[in-house]
C-alpha positions as CSV (number, residue, x, y, z in Angstrom):
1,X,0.0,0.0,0.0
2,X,1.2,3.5,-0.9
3,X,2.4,5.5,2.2
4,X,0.3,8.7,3.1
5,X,2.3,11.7,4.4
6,X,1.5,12.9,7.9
7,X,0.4,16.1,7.7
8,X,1.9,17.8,10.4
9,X,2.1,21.0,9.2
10,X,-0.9,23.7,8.6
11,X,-0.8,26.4,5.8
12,X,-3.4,28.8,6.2
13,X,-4.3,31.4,3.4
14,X,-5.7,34.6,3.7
15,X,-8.7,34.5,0.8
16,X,-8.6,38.4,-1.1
17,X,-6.0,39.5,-3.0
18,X,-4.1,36.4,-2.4
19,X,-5.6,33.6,-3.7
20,X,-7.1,35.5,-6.2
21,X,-6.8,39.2,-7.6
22,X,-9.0,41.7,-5.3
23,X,-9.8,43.8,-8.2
24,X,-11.4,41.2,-10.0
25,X,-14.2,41.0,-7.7
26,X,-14.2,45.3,-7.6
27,X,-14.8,44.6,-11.6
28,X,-17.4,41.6,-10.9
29,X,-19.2,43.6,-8.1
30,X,-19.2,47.4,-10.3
31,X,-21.0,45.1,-13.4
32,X,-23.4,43.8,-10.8
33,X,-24.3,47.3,-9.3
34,X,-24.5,49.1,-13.2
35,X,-27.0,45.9,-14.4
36,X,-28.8,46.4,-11.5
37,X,-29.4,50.5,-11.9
38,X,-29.7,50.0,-15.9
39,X,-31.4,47.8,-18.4
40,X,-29.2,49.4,-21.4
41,X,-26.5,48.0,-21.7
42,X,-24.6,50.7,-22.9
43,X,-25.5,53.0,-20.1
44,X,-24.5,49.9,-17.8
45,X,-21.4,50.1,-19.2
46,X,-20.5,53.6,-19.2
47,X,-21.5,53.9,-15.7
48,X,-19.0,50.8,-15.0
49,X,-16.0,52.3,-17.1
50,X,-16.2,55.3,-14.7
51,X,-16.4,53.7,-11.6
52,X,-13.5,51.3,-12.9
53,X,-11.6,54.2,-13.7
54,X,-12.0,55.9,-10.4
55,X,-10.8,52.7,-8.5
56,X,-7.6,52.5,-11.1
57,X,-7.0,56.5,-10.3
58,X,-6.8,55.3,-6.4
59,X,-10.3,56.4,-5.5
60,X,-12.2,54.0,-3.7
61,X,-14.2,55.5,-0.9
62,X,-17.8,56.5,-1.7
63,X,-18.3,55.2,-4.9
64,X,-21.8,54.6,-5.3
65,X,-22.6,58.2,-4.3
66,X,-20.2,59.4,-6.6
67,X,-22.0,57.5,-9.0
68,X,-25.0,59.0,-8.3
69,X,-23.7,62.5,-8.3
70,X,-21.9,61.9,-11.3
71,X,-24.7,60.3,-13.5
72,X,-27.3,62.5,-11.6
73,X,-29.2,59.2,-10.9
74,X,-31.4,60.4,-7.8
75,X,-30.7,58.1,-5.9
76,X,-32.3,58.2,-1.9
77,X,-29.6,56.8,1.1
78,X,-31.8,54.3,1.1
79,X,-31.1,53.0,-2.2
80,X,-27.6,53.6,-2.2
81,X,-27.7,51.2,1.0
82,X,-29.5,48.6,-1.0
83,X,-26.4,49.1,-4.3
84,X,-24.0,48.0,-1.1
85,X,-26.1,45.3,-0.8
86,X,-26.4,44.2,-4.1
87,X,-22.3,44.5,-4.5
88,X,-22.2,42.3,-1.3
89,X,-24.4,39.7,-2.4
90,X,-23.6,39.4,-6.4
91,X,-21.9,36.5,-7.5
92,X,-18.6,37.0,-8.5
93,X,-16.9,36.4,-11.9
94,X,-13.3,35.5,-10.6
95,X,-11.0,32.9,-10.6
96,X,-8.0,31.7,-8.7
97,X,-4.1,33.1,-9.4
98,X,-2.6,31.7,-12.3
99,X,-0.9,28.2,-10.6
100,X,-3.0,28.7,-7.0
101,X,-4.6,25.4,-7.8
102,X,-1.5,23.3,-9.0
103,X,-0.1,25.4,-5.9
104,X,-2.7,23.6,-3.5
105,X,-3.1,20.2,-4.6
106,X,0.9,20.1,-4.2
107,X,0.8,21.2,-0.5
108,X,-2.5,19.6,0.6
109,X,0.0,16.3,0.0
110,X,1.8,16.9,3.3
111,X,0.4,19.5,4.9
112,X,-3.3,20.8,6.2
113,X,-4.7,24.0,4.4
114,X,-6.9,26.2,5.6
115,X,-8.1,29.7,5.2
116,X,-8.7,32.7,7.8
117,X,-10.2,35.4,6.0
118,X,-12.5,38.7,6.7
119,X,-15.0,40.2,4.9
120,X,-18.7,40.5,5.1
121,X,-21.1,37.0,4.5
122,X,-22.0,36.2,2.6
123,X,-19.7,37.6,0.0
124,X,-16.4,35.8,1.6
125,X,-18.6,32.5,0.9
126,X,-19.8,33.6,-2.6
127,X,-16.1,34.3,-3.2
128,X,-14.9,31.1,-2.5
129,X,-17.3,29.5,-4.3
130,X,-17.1,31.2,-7.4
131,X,-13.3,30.3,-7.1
132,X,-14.0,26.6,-7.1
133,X,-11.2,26.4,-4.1
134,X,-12.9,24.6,-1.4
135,X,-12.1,20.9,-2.0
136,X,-8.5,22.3,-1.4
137,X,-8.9,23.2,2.4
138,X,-9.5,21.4,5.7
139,X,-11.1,24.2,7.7
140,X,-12.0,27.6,6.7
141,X,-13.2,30.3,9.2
142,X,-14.7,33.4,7.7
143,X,-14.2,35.9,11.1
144,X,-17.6,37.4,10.1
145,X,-19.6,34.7,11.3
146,X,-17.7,35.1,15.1
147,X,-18.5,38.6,15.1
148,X,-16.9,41.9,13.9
149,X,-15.0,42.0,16.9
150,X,-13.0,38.4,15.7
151,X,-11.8,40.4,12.2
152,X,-7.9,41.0,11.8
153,X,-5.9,41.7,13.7
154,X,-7.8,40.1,16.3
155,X,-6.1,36.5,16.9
156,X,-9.9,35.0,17.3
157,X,-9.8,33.4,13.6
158,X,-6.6,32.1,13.8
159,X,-7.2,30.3,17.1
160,X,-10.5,29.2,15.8
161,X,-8.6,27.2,12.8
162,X,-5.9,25.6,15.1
163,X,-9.2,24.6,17.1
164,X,-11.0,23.2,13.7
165,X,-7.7,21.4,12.1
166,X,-6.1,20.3,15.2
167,X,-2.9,21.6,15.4
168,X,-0.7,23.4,17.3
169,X,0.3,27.3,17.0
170,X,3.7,26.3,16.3
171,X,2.6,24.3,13.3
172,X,1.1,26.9,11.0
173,X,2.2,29.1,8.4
174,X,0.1,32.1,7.4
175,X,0.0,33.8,3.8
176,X,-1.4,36.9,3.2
177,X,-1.4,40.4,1.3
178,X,-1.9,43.2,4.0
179,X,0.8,43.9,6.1
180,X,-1.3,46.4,7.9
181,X,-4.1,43.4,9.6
182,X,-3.0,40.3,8.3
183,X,0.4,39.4,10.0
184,X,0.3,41.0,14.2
185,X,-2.0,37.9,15.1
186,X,-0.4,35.0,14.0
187,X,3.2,36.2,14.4
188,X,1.7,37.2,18.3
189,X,0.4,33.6,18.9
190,X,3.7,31.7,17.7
191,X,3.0,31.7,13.3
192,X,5.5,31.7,10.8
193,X,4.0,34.3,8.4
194,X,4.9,35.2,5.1
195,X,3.4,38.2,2.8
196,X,2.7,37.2,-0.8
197,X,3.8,40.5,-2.6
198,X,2.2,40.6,-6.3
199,X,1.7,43.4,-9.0
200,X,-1.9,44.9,-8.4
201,X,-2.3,44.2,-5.3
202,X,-5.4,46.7,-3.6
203,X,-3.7,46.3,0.1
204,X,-0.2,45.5,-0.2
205,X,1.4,48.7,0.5
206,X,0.0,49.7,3.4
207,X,2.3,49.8,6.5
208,X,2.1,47.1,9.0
209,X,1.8,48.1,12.7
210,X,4.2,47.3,15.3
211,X,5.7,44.1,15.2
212,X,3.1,43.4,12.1
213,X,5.7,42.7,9.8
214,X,6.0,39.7,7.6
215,X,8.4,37.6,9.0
216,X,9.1,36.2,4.8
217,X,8.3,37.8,1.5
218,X,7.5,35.8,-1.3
219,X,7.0,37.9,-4.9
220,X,5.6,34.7,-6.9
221,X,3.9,31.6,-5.7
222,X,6.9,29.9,-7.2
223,X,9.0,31.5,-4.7
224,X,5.8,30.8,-2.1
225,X,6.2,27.1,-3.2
226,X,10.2,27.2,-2.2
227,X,9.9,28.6,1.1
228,X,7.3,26.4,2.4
229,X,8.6,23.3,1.0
């Protein structure tokens, strides 16, 4: 009989921006929102290339009122509440990083993966399954569902997933995009973490807080691939 590797080891992946490109969903969620206000199709567009283009141009706050400023749409608070909605709830046309799959089925030989990610629900779960991902992982633990107060940088999610898969603090490696939520936790309870540091990234180059620092940058999966082997 073939021998199966004891997986002794956790990887645990952050879910936006690292798994898959974060403006990819931006794009998928902007379409939603412009169908939704607009049954022609060419209006739906135009209204999509501008908000596109204000998120390129580094403008990303308050983007549905500027939409309805800018298109002089009418819009009442109460409906731009309900365009959040819709943007929250949409399913997403995105797919995973070129080689994230090859990527996973490799580790999932000999090690446990997993996934600690924030985000509102259900989008984080419409996310993952629009990726197709979730026959990859062990455990995942959207902090949402334990409460705002369990969102990075809070340690909550991360000690949920030792919980779920077992494993000791000492075990895990985390990979994420943000330095400024996604590494204080885990390198607090013990972690080995490592940033995964990719062109486009929405997050990236924000500065991480006190001892919040990667411990190990990666700038390709390949090199991702090396340092965990």
């Amino acid at each position: 009989m073939p021998v199966i590797p004891a997986r002794n080891q956790a990887i645990v992946f952050d879910l936006d921006d690292t798994l898959y490109a974060e403006r990819d969903y931006v794009l998928s969620g902007y379409r939603a929102i412009c169908e939704h206000l607009s049954d022609d199709p060419s209006h739906s567009d135009r209204m999509r290339d501008w908000l596109w283009e204000r998120f390129l141009s580094g403008r990303t706050a308050g983007a549905f009122d500027a939409l309805n400023e800018n298109f002089s749409l009418g819009l009442t608070g109460p409906q731009i509440t309900e365009l959040v909605a819709v943007y929250r709830d949409h399913s997403p046309q995105i797919t995973p990083r070129p080689g994230v799959c090859e990527l996973l089925t490799r580790l999932h030989v000999s090690n446990l993966l997993g996934i600690v990610s924030d985000g509102f629900l259900p989008a984080q779960e419409l996310k993952l399954d629009a990726l197709g991902l979730a026959e990859h992982f062990d455990a995942v633990v959207f902090t949402e569902a334990m409460g705002r107060e369990a969102w990075k940088p809070s340690p909550a999610g991360f000690e949920a997933i030792c919980r779920e898969l077992q494993i000791d603090a000492g075990q895990c490696t985390y990979v994420g995009d943000n330095p400024s939520k996604d590494f204080a936790a885990p390198n607090g309870l013990g972690w080995r973490t490592v940033q995964l540091l990719l062109d486009g990234q929405v997050h990236s180059h924000k500065p991480a807080p006190p001892g919040g620092e990667a411990q190990l940058i990666a700038n390709s999966l390949e090199e991702l691939d090396g340092m965990i082997a």
